[in-house]
Each structure stands twice: as C-alpha cells, then as structure tokens.
C-alpha positions as CSV (number, residue, x, y, z in Angstrom):
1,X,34.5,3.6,1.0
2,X,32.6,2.4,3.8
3,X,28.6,1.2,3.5
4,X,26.0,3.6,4.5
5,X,24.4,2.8,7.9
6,X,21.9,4.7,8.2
7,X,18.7,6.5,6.4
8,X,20.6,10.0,5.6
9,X,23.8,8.5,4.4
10,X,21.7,5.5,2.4
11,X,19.2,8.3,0.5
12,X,22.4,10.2,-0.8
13,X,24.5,7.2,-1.8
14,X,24.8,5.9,-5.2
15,X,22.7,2.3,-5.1
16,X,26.5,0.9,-5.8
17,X,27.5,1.7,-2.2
18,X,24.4,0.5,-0.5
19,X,24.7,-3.0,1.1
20,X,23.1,-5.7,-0.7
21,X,21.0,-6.5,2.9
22,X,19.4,-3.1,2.4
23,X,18.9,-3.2,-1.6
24,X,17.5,-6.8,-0.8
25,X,14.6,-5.2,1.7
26,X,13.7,-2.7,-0.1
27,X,12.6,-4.9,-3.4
28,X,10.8,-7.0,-0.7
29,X,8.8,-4.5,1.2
30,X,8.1,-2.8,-2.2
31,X,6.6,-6.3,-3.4
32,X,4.8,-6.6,-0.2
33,X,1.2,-5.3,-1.2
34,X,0.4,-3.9,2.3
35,X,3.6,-2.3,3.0
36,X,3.3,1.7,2.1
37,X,5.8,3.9,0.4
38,X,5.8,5.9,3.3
39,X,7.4,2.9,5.4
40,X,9.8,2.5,2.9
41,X,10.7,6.5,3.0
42,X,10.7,6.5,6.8
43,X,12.8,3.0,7.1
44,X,15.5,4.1,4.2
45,X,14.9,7.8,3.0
46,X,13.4,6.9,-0.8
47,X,10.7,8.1,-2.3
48,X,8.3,6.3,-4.1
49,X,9.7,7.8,-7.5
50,X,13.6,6.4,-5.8
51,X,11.8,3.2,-4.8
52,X,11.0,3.1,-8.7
53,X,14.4,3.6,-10.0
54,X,15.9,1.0,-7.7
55,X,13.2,-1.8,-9.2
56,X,14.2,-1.1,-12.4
57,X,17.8,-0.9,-11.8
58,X,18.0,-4.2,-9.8
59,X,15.3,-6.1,-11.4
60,X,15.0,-8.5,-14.6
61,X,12.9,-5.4,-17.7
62,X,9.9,-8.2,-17.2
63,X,9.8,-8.7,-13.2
64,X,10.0,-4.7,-12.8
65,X,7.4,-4.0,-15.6
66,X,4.8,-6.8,-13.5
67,X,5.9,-5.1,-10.4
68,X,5.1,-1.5,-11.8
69,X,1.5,-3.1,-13.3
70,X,0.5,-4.8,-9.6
71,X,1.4,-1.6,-7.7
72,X,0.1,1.1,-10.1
73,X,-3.6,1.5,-9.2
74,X,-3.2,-0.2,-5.3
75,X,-4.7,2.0,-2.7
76,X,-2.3,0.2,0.1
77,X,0.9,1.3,-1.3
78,X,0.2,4.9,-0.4
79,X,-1.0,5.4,3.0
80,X,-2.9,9.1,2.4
81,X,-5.2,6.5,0.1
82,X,-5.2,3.6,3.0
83,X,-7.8,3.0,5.7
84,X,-7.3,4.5,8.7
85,X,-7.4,1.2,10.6
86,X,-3.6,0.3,9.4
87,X,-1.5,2.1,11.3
88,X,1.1,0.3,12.2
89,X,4.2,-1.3,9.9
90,X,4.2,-4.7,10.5
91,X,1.8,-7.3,11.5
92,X,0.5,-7.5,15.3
93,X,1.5,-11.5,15.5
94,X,5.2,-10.3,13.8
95,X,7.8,-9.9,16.2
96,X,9.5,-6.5,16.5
C-alpha cells in the first residue's frame, strides 16, 4: 500500500502506514514547548488526544510519561490559552 501524502489520507491511516519522516515530526513538534496542538492538527490532521496516542505508541513507557508531565499544565501547547502575540508557526529568523 502506498504512504499517505497528505493530511486527510495521514489522519485516517493506521500509524503503521505513515512514513517514518512524518511520525518523526510529529514527536518533535509535540516536544517542542512553543509549538501548539493546533499546528500539529492543521500540519497532519491529529488531535491533541491522536497526538497522545502516537507518544505513547512510539515512545520508550518513561520518555512518554516525562513528555505527558512537561506538557500537561503548559499554556503554549494550546493556542485558545496562548498570548495573542504568537501567531505565527515557526520562528521569524526560521526559514520557510
């Protein structure tokens, strides 16, 4: 079967058929502290509860459990509970 390419085929796919590129980005931008869910939903179609499940399927039990502990109470992984200064997805010196 061929990869997912893009964000509707990706958020129906089992996480077995995703490339590993994609899997790989997503458990970085989630462990980025001021990247939002919401980038992550509008970049591959998971929400945060998805974004969850792909953690703890992907990571060592002790890696996702410190992940889940660093992210539960922080305001800049949701952007409703963000500033309204950040709007943008990447920093202004990062190159598109």
């Amino acid at each position: 079967m061929k990869p997912p390419t893009n964000q509707v085929q990706r958020a129906g796919a089992a996480w077995e058929e995703w490339p590993e590129e994609d899997i790989d980005r997503v458990i970085q931008m989630a462990w980025e502290d001021r990247t939002p869910f919401e980038a992550i939903e509008w970049q591959f179609g998971l929400k945060e509860n998805d974004v969850r499940a792909l953690m703890r399927r992907f990571m060592k039990r002790s890696s996702f459990e410190m992940w889940r502990k660093r992210v539960k109470g922080m305001a800049n992984k949701h952007g409703k509970r963000r500033g309204g200064d950040v709007n943008r997805f990447r920093a202004p010196d990062q190159r598109p």
